[in-house]
C-alpha positions in Angstrom: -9.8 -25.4 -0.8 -8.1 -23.0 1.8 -8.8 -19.4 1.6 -7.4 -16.6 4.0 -9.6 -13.6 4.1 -8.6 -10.2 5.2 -11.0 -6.9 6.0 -10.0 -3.5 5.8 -11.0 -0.8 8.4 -13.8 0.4 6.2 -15.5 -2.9 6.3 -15.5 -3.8 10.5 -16.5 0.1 11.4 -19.6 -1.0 12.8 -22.0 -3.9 13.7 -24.0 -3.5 10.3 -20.4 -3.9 8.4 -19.7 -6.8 10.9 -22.6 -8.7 9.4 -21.7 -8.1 5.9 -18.5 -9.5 7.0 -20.3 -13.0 9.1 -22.4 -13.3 5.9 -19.4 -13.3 3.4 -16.9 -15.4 5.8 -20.2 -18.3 6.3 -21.3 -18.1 2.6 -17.8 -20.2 2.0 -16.9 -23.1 4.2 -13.0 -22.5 2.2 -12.9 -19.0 4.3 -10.9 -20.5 7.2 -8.4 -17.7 8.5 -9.8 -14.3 9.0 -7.2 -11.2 9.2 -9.1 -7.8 10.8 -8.3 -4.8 11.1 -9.0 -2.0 13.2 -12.8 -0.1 12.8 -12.3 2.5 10.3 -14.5 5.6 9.4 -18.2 4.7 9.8 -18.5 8.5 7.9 -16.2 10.4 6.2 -16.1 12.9 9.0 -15.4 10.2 11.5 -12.2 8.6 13.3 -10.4 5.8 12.6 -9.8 3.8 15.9 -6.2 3.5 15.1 -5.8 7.6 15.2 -8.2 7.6 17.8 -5.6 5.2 19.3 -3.0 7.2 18.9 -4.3 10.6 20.6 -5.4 8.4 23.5 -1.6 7.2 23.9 -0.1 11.2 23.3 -2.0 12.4 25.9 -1.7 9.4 28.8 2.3 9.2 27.6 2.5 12.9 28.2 0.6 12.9 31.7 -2.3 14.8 30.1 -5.8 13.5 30.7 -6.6 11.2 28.6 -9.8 9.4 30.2 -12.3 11.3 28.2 -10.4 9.9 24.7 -10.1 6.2 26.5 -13.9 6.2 26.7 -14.7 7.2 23.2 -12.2 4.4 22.1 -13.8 2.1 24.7 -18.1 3.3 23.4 -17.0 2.2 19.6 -16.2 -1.3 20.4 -19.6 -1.5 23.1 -21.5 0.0 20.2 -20.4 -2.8 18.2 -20.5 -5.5 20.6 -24.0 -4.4 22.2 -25.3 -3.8 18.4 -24.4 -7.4 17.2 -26.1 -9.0 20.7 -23.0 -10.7 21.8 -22.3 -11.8 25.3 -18.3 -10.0 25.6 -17.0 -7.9 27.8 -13.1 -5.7 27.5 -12.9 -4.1 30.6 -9.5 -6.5 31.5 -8.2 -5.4 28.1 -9.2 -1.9 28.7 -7.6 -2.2 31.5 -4.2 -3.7 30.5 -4.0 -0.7 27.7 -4.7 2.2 29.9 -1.5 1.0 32.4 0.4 0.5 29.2 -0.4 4.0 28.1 0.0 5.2 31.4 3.5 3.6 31.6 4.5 4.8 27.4 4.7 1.0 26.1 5.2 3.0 22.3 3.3 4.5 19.1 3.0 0.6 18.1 1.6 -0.7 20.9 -1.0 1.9 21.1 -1.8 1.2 16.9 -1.4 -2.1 17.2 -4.8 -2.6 19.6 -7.1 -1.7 17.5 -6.8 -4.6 15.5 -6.2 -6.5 18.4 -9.2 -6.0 19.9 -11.6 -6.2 16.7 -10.0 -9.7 16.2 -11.2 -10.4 19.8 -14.7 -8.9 18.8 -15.1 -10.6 15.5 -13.9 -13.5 16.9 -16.5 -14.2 19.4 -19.0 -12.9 16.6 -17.7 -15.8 13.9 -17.1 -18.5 16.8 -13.7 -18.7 15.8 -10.4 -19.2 17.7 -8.5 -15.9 18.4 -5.0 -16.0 17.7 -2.9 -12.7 19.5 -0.5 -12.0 16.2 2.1 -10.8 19.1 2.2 -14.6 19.1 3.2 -15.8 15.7 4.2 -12.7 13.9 8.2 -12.0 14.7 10.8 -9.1 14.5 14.0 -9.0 14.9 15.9 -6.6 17.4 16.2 -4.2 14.6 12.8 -4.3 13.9 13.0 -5.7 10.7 10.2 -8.4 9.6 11.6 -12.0 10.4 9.5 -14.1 7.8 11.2 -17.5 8.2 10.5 -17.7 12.1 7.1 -16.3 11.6 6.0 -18.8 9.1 7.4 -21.8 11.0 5.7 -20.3 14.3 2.4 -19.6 11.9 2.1 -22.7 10.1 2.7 -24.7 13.1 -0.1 -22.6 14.9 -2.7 -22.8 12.0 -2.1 -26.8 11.6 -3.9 -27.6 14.9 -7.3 -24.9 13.7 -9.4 -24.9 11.1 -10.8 -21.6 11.9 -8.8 -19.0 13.6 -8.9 -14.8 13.7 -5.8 -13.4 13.4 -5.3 -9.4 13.8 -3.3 -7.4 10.9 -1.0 -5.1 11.5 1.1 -6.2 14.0 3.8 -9.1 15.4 6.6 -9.0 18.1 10.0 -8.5 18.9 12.3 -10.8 21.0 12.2 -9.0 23.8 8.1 -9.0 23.8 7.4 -5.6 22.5 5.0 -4.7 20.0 5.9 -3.8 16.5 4.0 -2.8 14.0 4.3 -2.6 10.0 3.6 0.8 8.1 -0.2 2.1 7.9 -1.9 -0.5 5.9 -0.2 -3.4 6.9 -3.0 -5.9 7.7 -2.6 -6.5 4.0 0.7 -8.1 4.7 -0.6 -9.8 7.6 -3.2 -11.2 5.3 -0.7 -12.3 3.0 1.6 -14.1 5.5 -1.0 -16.2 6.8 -1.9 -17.5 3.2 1.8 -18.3 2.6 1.8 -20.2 6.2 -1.3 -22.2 5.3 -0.8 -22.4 2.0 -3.8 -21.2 0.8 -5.7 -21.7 -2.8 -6.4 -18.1 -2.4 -6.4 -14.5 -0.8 -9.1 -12.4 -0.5 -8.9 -8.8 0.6 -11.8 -7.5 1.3 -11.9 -3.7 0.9 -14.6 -0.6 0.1 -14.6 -0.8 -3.5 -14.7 -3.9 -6.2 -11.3 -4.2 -7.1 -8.5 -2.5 -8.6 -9.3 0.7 -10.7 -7.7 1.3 -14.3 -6.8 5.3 -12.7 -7.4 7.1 -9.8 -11.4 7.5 -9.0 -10.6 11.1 -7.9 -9.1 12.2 -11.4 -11.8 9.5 -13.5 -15.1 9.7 -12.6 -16.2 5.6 -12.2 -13.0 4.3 -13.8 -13.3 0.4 -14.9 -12.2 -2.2 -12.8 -9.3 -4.1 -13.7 -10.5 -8.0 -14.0 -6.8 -9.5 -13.7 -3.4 -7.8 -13.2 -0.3 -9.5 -12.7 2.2 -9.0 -9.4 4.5 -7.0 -11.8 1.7 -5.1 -13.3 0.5 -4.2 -9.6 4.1 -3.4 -7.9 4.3 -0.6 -11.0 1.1 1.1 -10.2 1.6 0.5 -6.0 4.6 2.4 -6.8 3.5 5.2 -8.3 0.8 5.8 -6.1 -2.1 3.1 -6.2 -2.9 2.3 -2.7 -5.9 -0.5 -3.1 -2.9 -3.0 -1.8 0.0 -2.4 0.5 2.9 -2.9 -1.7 5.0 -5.2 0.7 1.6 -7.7 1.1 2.5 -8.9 -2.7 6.0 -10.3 -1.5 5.1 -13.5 0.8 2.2 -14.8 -1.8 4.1 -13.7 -4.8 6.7 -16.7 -3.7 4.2 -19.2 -3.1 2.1 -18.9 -6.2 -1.1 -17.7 -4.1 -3.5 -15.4 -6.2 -4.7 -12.3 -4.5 -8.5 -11.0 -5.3 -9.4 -8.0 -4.2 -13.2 -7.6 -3.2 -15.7 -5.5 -2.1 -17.5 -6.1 1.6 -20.5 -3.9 0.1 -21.3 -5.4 -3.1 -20.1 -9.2 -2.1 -21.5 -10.0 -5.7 -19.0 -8.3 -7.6 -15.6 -10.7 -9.3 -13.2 -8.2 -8.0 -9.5 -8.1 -9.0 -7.5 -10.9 -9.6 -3.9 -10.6 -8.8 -1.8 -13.4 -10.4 2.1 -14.5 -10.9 1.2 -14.6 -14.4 -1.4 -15.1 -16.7 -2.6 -16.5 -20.5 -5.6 -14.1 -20.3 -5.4 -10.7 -22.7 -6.4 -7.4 -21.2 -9.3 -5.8 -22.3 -7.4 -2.6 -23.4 -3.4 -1.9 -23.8 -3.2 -0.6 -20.6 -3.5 -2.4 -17.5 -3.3 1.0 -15.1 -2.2 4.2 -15.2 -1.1 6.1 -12.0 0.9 8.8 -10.9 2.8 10.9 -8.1 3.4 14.7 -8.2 6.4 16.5 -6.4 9.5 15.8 -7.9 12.3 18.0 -9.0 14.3 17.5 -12.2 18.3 18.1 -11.6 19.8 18.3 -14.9 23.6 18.4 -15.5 25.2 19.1 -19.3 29.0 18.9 -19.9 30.1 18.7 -23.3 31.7 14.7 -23.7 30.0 13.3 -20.5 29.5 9.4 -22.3 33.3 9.5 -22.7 34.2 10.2 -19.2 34.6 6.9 -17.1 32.4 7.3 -14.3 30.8 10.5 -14.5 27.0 9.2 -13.6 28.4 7.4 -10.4 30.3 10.6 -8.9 27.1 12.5 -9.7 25.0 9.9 -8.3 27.2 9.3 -5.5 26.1 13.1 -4.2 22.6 12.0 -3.9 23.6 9.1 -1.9 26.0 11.4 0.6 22.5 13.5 1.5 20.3 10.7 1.6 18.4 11.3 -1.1 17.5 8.5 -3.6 16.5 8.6 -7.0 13.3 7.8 -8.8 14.5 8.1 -12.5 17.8 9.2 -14.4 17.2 9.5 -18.2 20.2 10.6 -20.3 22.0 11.5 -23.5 25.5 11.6 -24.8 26.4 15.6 -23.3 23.6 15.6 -20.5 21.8 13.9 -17.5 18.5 14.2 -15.6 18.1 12.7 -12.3 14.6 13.1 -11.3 14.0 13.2 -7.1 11.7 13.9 -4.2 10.9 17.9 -4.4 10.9 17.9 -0.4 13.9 15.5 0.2 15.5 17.5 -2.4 14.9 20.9 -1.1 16.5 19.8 2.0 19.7 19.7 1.5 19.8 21.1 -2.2 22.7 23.7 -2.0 24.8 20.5 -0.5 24.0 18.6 -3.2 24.7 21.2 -6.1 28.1 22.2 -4.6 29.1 18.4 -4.5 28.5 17.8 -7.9 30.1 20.8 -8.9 33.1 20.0 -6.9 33.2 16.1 -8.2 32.4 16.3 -12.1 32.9 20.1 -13.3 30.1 20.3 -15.0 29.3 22.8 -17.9 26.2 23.5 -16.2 23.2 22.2 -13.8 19.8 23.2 -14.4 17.0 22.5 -11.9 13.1 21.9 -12.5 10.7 21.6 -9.9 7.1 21.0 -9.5 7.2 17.7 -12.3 4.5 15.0 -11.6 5.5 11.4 -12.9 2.7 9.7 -14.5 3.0 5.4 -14.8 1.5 3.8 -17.5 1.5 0.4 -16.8 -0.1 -3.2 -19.3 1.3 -6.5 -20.3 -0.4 -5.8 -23.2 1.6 -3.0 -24.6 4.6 -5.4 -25.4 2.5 -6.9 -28.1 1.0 -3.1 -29.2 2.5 -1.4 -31.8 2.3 2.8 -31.1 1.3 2.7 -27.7 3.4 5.4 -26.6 2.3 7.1 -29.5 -0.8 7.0 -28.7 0.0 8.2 -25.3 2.0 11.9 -26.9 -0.9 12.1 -29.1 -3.3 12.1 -26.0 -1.0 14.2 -24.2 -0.3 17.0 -27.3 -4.3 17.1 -27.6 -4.7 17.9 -24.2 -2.0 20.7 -24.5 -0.1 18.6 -22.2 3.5 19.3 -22.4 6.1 16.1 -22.0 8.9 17.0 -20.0 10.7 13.0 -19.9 9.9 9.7 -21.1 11.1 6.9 -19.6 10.0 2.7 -21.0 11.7 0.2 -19.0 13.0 -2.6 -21.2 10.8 -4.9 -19.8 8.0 -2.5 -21.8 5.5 -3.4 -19.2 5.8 0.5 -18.6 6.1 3.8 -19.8 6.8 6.8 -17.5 6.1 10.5 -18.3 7.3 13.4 -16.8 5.0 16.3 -17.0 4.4 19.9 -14.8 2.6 19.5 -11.3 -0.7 21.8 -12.5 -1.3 19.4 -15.9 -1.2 16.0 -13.7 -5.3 15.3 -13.7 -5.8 16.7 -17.1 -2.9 14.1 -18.5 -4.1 10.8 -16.8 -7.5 12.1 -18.3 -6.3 11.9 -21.2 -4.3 9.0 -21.3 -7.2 6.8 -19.9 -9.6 8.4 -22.5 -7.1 7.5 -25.8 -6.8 4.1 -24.1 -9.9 3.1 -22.3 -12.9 5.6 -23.3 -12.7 5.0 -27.0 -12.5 1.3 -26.8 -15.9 1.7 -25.1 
């Protein structure tokens, strides 16, 4: 068995996490290919390396001085490396970065060596080979991810090791420069490697035991979720779940891999398993339940709209002109609400209005902002009967007034529309109808 195991910021912020993470990797001989990331908050008032990163780069790029930042980067990795009695020294590579910085080699390159140089650490730690992801990870000259030459590059690597460390985050473009993926993206590191090995598993390795049912800020100790399915997990990712980076589903998704999502503090606990598909029921309707807030709600009325061959496009077509997309459009025969970004929205909002006007007459446009969209997500509800009216039961009790429905015809979701200020009090309710009376 072949598993690829990757550890989020949280779990590498210091030399105590770093033995959490030795213990976990040599408890299982099938934990092969590591993926780091950068040291993370070791406190919540501290700084992530990777910002600490950042400021470092602003001020050398600018000509400011930036030595006294440099050194703080450079005392968090000594900590760590004098803490866990290894025999390692960075000066070269501290060296290399501060003429990089010096010279403005980019925002990437500066992000990128944090994980760089904890894969170096943990490397040394594990007795592992380090692999430089600049390497094997590949971009194309428009920056865009280029997946076949990276696994071919990858796989061929990985072939010739049975234990490497390879950072997250990161990869190259042709002409040698670093590029990095969005915040978070060591998850889709992680998952890349597994596809390239073709590994009987993933495990991400996080600060908390898998994925929760609802937010932990809104639900005070929410259950965790024991399986969710990719579909299940791109829904809530969507709306706002952020235990996975929504792109690190992609690569596995293809192969078949599962994902399970673990915790570096209580090694103990199943975790989350992420699957293509599964025979196993949930315990309760609902898989998830999450939610964004900030949208705006522009609905347009004229009286025989559904007969009027291609009304929805021209309005549509409006959004597109100002680069604003949509998240939702429900309808009826005279009217039709397209639900966007508040912020993109307010932006270039008159432009919009007056196009719409200009290209469909309407009888009217009326405009609603400050809506939160609320996901409720379960493979299970296909096979309920009442579940969304269980869900305007929960929400009428609560005084929770419903502003739009929307159930996608897979019914693996249901989406509610309700005002910015009743957003908490509604997923409280929703995961109390479904979850705490099953208890």
């Amino acid at each position: 068995m072949v598993k690829v195991v990757k550890f989020g910021g949280s779990s590498l912020a210091s030399a105590e996490q770093f033995k959490k993470v030795s213990d976990i990797i040599h408890s299982d001989d099938s934990r092969r290919y590591v993926v780091p990331s950068a040291p993370g908050k070791r406190f919540p008032s501290d700084i992530k390396v990777t910002d600490m990163l950042y400021e470092c780069y602003s001020l050398a790029a600018k000509g400011k001085n930036y030595k006294a930042s440099l050194d703080a980067i450079k005392k968090r990795y000594y900590e760590i490396i004098h803490e866990l009695g290894i025999d390692l020294s960075l000066e070269n590579e501290f060296k290399i970065i501060e003429t990089a910085f010096v010279g403005r080699s980019g925002r990437d390159y500066a992000a990128s060596r944090g994980e760089y140089l904890n894969g170096i650490v943990l490397a040394k730690y594990l007795g592992f080979q380090f692999i430089d992801s600049a390497e094997v990870i590949f971009f194309d000259d428009y920056g865009n991810f280029d997946a076949d030459s990276t696994n071919k590059a990858l796989s061929e690597k990985l072939s010739h090791l049975d234990y490497a460390v390879i950072p997250g985050f990161y990869g190259s473009m042709p002409n040698d420069t670093i590029k990095t993926f969005s915040r978070g993206g060591s998850d889709i590191t992680g998952s890349i490697v597994a596809k390239a090995v073709k590994a009987d598993m993933y495990e991400n390795w996080t600060d908390v035991s898998g994925v929760l049912i609802a937010d932990p800020r809104i639900i005070n100790n929410p259950k965790v979720i024991s399986t969710i399915t990719y579909k299940e997990l791109r829904e809530l990712s969507y709306m706002g779940a952020t235990v996975l980076h929504e792109d690190a589903i992609f690569p596995v998704r293809k192969e078949g891999i599962p994902i399970n999502i673990r915790n570096t503090n209580s090694p103990e606990d199943m975790g989350t398993m992420i699957v293509e598909s599964t025979s196993k029921k949930s315990e309760y309707t609902i898989t998830g339940i999450a939610g964004k807030r900030g949208f705006t709600a522009v609905s347009i009325e004229k009286d025989m709209m559904n007969a009027e061959l291609g009304f929805g496009r021209r309005v549509l077509e409006e959004f597109e002109k100002n680069g604003i997309s949509f998240e939702h459009m429900p309808s009826g025969i005279d009217t039709m609400s397209v639900f966007v970004n508040q912020e993109e929205f307010g932006r270039k909002e008159q432009e919009v209005l007056a196009g719409i006007h200009r290209n469909t007459h309407p009888d009217s446009i009326d405009i609603e902002s400050d809506i939160a969209l609320i996901a409720i997500v379960g493979r299970g509800m296909k096979s309920t009967r009442g579940t969304a009216g269980r869900i305007f039961s929960a929400l009428a009790h609560a005084h929770v007034n419903v502003k739009m429905i929307d159930q996608g015809s897979s019914e693996l979701n249901i989406i509610v529309g309700v005002e910015d200020a009743d957003f908490e009090k509604a997923i409280a309710a929703i995961y109390d109808i479904f979850v705490t009376v099953q208890l």
